[in-house]
PDB file of N, CA, C and O in Angstrom:
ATOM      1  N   UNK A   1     330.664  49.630 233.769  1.00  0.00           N
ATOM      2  CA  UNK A   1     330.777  48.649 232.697  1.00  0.00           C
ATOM      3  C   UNK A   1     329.595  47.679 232.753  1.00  0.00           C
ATOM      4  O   UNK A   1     329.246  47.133 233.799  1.00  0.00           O
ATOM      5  N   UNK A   2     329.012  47.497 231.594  1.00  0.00           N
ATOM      6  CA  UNK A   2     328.012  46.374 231.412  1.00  0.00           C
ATOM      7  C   UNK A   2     329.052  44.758 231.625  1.00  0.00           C
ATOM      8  O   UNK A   2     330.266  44.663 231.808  1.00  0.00           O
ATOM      9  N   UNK A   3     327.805  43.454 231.488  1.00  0.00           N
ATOM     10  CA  UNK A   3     327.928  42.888 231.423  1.00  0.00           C
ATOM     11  C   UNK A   3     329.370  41.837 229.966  1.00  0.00           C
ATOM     12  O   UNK A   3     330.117  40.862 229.891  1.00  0.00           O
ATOM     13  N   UNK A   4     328.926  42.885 229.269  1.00  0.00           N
ATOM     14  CA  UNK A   4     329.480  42.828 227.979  1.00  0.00           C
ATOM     15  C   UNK A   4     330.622  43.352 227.780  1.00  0.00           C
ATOM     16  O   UNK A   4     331.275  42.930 226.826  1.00  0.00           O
ATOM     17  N   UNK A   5     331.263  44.589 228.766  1.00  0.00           N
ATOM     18  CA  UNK A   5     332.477  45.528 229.215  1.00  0.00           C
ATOM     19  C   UNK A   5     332.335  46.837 228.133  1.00  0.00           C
ATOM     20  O   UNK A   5     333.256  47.407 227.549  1.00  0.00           O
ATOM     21  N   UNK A   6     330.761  47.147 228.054  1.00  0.00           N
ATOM     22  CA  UNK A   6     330.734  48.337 226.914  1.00  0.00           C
ATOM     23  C   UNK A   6     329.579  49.029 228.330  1.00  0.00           C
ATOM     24  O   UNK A   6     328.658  48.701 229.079  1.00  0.00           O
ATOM     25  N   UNK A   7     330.605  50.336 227.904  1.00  0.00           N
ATOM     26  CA  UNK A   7     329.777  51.314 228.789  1.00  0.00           C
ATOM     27  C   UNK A   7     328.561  51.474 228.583  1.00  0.00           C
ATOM     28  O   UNK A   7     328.044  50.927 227.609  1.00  0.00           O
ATOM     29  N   UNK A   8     327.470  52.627 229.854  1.00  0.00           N
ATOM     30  CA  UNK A   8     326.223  52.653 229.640  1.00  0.00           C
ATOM     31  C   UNK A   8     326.155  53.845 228.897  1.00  0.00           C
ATOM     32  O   UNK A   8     324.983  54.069 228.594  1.00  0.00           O
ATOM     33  N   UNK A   9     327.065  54.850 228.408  1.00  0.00           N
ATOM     34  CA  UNK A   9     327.423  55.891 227.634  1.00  0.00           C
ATOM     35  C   UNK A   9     327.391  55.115 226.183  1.00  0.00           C
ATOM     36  O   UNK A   9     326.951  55.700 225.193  1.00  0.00           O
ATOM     37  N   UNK A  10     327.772  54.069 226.129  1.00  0.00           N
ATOM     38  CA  UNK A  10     328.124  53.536 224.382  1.00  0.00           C
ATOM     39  C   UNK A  10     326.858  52.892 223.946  1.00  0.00           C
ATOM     40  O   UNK A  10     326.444  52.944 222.788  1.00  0.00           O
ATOM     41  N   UNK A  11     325.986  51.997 225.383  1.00  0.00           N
ATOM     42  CA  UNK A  11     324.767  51.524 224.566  1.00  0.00           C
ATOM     43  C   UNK A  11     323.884  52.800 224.520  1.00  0.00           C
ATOM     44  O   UNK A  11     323.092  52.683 223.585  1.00  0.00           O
ATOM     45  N   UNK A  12     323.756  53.741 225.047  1.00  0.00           N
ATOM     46  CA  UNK A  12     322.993  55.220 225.098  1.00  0.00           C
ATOM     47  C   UNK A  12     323.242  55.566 223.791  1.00  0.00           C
ATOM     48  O   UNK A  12     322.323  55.550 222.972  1.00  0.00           O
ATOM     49  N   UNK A  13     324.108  55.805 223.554  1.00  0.00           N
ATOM     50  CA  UNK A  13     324.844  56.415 222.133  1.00  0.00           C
ATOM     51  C   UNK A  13     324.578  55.405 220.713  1.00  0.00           C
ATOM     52  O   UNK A  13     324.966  55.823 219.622  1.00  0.00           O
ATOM     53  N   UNK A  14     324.065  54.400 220.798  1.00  0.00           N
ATOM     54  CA  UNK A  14     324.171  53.276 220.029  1.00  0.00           C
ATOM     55  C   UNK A  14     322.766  53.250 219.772  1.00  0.00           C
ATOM     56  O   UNK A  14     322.377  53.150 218.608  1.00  0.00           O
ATOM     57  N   UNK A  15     321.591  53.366 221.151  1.00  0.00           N
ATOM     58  CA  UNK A  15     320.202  53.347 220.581  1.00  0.00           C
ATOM     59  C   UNK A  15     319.917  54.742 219.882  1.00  0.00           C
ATOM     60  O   UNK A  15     318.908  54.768 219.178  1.00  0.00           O
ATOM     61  N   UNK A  16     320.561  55.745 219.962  1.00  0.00           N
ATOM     62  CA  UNK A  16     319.981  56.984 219.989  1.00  0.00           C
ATOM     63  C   UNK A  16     320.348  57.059 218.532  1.00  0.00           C
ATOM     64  O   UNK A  16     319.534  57.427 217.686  1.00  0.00           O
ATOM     65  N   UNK A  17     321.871  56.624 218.182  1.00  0.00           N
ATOM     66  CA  UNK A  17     321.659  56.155 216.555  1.00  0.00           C
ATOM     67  C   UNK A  17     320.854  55.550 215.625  1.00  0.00           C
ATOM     68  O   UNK A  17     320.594  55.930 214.483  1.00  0.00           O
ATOM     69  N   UNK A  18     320.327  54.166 216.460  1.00  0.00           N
ATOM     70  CA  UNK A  18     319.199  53.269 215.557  1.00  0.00           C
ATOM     71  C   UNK A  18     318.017  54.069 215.969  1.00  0.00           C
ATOM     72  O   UNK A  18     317.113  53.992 215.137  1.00  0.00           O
ATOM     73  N   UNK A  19     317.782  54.714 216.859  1.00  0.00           N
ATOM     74  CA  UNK A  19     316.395  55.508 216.364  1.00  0.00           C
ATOM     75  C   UNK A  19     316.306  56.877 215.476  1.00  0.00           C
ATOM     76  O   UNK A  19     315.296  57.263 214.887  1.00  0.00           O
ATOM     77  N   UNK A  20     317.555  57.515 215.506  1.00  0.00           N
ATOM     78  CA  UNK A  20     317.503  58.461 214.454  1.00  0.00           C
ATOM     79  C   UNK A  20     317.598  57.513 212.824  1.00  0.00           C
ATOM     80  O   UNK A  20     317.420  57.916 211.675  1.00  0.00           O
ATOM     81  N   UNK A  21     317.869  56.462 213.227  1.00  0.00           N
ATOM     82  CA  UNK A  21     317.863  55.738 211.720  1.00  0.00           C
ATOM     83  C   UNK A  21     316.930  55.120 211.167  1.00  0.00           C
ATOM     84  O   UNK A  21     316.900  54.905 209.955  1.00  0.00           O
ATOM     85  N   UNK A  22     316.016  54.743 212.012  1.00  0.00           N
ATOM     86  CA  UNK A  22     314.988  54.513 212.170  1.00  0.00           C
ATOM     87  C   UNK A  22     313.973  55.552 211.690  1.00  0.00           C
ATOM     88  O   UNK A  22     313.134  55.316 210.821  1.00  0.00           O
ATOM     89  N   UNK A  23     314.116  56.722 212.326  1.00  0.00           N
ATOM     90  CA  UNK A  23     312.740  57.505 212.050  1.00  0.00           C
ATOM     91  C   UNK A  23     313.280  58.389 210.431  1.00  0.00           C
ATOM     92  O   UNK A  23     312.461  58.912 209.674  1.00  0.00           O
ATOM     93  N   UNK A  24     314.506  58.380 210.230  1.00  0.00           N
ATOM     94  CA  UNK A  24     314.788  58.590 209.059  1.00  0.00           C
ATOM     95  C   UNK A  24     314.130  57.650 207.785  1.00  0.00           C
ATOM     96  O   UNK A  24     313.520  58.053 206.795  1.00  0.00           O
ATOM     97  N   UNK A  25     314.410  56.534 208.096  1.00  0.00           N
ATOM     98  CA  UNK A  25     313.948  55.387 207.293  1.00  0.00           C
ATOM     99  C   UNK A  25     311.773  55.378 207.148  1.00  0.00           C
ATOM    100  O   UNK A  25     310.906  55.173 206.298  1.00  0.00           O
ATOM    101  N   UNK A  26     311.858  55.639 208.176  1.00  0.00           N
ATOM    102  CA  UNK A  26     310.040  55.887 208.710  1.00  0.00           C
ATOM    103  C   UNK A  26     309.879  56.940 207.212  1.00  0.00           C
ATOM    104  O   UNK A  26     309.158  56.655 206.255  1.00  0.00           O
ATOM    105  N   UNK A  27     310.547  57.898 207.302  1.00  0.00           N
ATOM    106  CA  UNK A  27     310.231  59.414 206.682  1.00  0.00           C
ATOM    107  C   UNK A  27     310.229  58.989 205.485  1.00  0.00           C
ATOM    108  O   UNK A  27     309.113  59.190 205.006  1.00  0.00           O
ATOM    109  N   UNK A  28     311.064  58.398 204.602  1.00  0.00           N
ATOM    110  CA  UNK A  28     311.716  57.714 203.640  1.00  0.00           C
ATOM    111  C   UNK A  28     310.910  57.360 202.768  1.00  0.00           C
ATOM    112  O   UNK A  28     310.949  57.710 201.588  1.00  0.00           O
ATOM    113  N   UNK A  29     309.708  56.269 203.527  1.00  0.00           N
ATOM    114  CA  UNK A  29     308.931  55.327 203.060  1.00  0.00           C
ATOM    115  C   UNK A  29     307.680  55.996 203.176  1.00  0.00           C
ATOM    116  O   UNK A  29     306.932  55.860 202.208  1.00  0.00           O
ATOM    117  N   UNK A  30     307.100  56.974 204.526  1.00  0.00           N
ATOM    118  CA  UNK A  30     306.077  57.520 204.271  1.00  0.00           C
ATOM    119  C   UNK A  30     305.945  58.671 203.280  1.00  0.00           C
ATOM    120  O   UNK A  30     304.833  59.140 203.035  1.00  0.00           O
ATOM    121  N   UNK A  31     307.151  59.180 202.653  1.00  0.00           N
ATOM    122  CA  UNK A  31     306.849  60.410 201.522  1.00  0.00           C
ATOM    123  C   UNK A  31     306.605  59.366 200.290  1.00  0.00           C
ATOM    124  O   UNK A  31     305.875  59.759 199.380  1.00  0.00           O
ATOM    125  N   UNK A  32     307.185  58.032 200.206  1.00  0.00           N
ATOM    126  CA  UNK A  32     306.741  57.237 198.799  1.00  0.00           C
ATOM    127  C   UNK A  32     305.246  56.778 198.754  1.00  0.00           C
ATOM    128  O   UNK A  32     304.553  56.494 197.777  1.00  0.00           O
ATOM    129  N   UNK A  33     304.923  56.785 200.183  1.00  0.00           N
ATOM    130  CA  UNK A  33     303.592  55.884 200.057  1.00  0.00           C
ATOM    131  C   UNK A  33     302.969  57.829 199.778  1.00  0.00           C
ATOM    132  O   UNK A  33     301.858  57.734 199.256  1.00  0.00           O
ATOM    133  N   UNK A  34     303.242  58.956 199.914  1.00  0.00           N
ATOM    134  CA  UNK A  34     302.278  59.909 200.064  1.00  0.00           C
ATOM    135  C   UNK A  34     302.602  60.419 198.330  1.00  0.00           C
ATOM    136  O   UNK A  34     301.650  60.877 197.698  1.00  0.00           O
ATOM    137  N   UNK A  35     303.833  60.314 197.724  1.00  0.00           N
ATOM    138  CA  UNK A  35     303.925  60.296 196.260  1.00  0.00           C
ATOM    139  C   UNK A  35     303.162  59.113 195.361  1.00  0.00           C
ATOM    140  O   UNK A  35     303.041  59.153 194.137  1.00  0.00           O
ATOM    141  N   UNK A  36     302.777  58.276 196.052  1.00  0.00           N
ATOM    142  CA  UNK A  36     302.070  57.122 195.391  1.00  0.00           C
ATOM    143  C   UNK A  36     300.755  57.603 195.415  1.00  0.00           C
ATOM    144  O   UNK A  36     300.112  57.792 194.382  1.00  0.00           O
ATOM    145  N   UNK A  37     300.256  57.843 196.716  1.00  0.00           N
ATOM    146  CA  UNK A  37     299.475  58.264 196.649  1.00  0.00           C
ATOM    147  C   UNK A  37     298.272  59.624 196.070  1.00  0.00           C
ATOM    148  O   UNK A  37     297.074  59.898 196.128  1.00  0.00           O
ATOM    149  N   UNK A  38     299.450  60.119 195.566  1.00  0.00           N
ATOM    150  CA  UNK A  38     299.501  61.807 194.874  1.00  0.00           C
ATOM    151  C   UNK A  38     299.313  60.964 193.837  1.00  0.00           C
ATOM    152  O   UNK A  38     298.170  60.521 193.720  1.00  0.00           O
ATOM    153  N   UNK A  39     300.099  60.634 193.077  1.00  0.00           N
ATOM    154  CA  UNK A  39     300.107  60.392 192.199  1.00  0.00           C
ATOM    155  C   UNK A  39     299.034  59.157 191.543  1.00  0.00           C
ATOM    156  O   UNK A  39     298.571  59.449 190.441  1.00  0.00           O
ATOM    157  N   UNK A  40     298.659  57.985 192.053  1.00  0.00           N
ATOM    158  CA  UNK A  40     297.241  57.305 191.995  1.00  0.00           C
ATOM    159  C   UNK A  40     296.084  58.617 191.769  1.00  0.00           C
ATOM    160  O   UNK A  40     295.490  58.818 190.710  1.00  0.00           O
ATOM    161  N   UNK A  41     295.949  59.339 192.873  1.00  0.00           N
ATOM    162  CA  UNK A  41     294.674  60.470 192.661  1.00  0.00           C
ATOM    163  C   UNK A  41     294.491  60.746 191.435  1.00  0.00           C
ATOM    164  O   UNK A  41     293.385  60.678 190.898  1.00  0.00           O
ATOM    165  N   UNK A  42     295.733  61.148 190.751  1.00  0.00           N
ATOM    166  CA  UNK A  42     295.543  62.405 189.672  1.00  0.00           C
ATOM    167  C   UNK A  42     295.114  61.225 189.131  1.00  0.00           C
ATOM    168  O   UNK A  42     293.975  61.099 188.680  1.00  0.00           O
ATOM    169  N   UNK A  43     296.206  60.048 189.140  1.00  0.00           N
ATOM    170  CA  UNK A  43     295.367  59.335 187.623  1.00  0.00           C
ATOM    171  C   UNK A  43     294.130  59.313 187.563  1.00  0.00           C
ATOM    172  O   UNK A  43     293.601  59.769 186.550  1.00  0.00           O
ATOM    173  N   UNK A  44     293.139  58.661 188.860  1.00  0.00           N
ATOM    174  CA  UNK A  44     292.357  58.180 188.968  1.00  0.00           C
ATOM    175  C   UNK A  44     291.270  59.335 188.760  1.00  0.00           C
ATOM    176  O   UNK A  44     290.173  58.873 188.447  1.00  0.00           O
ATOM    177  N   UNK A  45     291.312  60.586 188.851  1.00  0.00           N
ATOM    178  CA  UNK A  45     290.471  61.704 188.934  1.00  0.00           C
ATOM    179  C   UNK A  45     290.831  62.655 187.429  1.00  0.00           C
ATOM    180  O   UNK A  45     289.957  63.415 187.015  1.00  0.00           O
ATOM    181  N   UNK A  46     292.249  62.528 186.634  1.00  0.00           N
ATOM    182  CA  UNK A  46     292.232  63.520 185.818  1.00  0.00           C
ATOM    183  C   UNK A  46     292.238  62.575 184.740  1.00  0.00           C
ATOM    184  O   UNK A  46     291.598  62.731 183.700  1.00  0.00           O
ATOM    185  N   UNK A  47     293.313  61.136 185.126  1.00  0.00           N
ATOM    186  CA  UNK A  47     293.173  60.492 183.721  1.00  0.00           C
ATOM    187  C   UNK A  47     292.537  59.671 182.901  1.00  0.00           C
ATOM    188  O   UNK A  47     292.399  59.687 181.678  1.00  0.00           O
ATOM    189  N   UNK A  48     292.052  58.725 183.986  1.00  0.00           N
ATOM    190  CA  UNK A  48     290.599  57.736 183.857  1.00  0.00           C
ATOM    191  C   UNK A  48     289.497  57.924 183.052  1.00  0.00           C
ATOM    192  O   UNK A  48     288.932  57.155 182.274  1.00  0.00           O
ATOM    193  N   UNK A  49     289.237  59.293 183.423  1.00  0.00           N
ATOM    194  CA  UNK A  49     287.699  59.635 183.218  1.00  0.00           C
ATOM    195  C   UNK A  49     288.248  59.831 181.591  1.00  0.00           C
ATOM    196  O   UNK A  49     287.600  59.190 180.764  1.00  0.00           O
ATOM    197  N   UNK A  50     289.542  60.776 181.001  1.00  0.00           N
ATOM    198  CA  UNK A  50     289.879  61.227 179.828  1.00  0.00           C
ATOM    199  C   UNK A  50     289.948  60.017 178.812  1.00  0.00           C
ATOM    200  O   UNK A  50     289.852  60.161 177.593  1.00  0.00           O
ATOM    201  N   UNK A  51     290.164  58.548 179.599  1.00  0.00           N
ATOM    202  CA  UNK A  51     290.864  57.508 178.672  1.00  0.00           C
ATOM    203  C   UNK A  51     288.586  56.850 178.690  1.00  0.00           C
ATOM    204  O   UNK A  51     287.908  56.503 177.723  1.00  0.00           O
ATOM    205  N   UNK A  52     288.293  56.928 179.740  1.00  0.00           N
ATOM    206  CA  UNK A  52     286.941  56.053 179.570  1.00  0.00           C
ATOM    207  C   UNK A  52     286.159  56.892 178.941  1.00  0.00           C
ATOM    208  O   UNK A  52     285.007  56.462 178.874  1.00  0.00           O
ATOM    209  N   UNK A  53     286.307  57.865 178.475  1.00  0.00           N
ATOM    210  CA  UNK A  53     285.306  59.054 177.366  1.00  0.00           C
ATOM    211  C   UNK A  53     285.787  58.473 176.180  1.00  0.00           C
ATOM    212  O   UNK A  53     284.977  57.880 175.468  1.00  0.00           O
ATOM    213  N   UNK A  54     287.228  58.556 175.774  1.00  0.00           N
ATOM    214  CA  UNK A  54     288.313  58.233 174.963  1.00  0.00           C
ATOM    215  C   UNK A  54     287.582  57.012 174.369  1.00  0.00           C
ATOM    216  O   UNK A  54     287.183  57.176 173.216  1.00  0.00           O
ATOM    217  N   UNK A  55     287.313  55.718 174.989  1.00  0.00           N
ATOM    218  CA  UNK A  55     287.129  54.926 174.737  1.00  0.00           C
ATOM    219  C   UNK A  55     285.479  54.728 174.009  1.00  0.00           C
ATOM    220  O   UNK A  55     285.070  54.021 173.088  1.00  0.00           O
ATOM    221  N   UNK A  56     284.947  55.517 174.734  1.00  0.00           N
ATOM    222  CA  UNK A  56     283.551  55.123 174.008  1.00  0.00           C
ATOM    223  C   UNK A  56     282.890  55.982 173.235  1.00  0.00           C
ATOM    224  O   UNK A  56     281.778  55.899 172.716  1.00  0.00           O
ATOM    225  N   UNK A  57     284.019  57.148 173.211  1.00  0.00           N
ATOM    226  CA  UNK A  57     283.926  57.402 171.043  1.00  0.00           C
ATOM    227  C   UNK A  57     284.331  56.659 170.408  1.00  0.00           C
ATOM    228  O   UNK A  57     283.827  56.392 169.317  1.00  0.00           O
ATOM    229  N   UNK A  58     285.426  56.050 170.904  1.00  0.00           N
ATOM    230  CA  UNK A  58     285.279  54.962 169.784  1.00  0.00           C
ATOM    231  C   UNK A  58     284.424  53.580 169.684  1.00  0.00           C
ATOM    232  O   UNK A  58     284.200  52.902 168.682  1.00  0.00           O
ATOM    233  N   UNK A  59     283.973  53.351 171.164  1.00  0.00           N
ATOM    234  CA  UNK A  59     282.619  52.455 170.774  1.00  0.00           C
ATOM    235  C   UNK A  59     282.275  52.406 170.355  1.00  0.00           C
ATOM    236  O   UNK A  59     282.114  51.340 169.760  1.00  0.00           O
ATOM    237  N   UNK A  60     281.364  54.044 169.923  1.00  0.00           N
ATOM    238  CA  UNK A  60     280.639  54.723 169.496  1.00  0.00           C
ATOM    239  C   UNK A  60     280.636  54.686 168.042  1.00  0.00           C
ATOM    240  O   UNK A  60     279.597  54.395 167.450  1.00  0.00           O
ATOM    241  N   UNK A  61     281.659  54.944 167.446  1.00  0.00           N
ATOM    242  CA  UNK A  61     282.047  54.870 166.267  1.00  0.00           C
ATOM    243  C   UNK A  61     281.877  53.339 165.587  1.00  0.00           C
ATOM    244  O   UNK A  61     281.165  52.937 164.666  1.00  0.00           O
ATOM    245  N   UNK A  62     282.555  52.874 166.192  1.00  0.00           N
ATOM    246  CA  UNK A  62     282.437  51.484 165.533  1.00  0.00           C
ATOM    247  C   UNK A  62     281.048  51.190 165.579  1.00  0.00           C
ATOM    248  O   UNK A  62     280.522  50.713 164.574  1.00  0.00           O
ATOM    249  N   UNK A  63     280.269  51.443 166.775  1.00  0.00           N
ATOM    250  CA  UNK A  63     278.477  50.508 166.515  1.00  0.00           C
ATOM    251  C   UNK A  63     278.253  51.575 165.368  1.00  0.00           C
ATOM    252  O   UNK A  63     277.507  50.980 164.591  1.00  0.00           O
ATOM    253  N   UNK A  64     278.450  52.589 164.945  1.00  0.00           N
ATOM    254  CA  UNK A  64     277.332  53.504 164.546  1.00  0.00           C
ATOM    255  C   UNK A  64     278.268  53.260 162.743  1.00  0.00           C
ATOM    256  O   UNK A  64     277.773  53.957 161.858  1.00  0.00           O
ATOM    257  N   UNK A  65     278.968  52.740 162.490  1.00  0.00           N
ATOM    258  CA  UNK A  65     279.778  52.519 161.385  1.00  0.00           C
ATOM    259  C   UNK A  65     279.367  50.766 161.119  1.00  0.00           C
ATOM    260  O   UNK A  65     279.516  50.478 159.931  1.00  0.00           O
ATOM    261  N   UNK A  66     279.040  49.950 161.716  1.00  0.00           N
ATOM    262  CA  UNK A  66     278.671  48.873 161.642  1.00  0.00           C
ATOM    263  C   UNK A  66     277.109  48.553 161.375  1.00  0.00           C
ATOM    264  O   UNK A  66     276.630  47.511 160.928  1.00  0.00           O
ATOM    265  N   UNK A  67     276.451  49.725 161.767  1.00  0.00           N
ATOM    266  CA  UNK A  67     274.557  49.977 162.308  1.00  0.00           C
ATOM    267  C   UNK A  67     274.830  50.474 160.473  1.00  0.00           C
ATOM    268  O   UNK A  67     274.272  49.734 159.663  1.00  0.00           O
ATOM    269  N   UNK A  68     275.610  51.610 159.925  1.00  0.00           N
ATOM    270  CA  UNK A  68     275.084  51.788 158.618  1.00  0.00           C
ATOM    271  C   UNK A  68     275.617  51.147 157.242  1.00  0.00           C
ATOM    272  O   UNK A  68     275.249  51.299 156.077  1.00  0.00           O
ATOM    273  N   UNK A  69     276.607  50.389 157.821  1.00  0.00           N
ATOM    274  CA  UNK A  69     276.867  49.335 156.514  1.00  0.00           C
ATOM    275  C   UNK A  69     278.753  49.862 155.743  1.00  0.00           C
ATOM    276  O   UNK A  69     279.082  50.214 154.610  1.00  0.00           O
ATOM    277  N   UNK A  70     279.503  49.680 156.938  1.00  0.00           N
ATOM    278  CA  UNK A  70     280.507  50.225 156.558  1.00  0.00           C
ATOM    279  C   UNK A  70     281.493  49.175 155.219  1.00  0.00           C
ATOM    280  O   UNK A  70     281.656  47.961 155.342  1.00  0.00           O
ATOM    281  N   UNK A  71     281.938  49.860 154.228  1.00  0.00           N
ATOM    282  CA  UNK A  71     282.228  49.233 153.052  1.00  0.00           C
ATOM    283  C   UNK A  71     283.293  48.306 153.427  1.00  0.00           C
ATOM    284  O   UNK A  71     283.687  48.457 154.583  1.00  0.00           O
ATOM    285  N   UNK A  72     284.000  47.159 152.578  1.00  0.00           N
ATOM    286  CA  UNK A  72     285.371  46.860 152.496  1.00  0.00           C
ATOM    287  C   UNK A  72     286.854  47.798 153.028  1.00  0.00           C
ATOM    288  O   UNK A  72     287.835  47.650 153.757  1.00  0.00           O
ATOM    289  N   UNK A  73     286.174  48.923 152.021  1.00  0.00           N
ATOM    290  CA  UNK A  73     287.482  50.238 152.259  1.00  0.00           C
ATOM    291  C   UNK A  73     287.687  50.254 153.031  1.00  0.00           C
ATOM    292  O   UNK A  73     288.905  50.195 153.198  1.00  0.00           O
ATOM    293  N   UNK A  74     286.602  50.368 154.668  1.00  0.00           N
ATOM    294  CA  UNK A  74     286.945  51.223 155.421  1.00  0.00           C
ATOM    295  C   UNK A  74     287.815  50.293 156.371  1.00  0.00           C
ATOM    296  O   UNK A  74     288.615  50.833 157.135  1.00  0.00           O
ATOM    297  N   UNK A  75     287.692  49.002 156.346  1.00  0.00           N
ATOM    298  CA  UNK A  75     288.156  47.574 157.176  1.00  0.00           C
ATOM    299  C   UNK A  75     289.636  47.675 157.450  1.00  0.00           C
ATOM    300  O   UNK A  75     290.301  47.516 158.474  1.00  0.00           O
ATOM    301  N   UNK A  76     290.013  48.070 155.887  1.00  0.00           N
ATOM    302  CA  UNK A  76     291.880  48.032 156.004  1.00  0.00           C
ATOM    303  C   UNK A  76     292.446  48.762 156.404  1.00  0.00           C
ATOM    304  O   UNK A  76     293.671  48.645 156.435  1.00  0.00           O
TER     305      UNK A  76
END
């Protein structure tokens, strides 16, 4: 008996729980940070580049519609 009157069988049994709960919890959080991380990549490599092309046709458009004198019509 411990100090406490709980066997050395019950605190054995008691850590061996908080570390299986523990490394469960570990697992848990490192597959979110590795889905975050999956998932940041693609944006950053498939979708980025699609939205910053995206964007400067239409830069594009607008200087080159402004450079030749775009009418009233086209405003609204």
């Amino acid at each position: 008996m411990d100090e406490n009157g709980k066997s050395t069988l019950e605190t054995v049994l008691k850590w061996i729980v908080l570390v299986i709960l523990a490394v469960v919890a570990m697992k848990i959080v490192f597959s979110v940070f590795a889905i975050a991380f999956v998932v940041g990549g693609v944006l950053l490599t498939r979708v980025l580049p699609l939205v910053v092309l995206v964007w400067l046709v239409f830069k594009a458009l607008e200087w080159w519609k402004s450079r030749n004198g775009a009418t009233p019509a086209d405003n609204s």
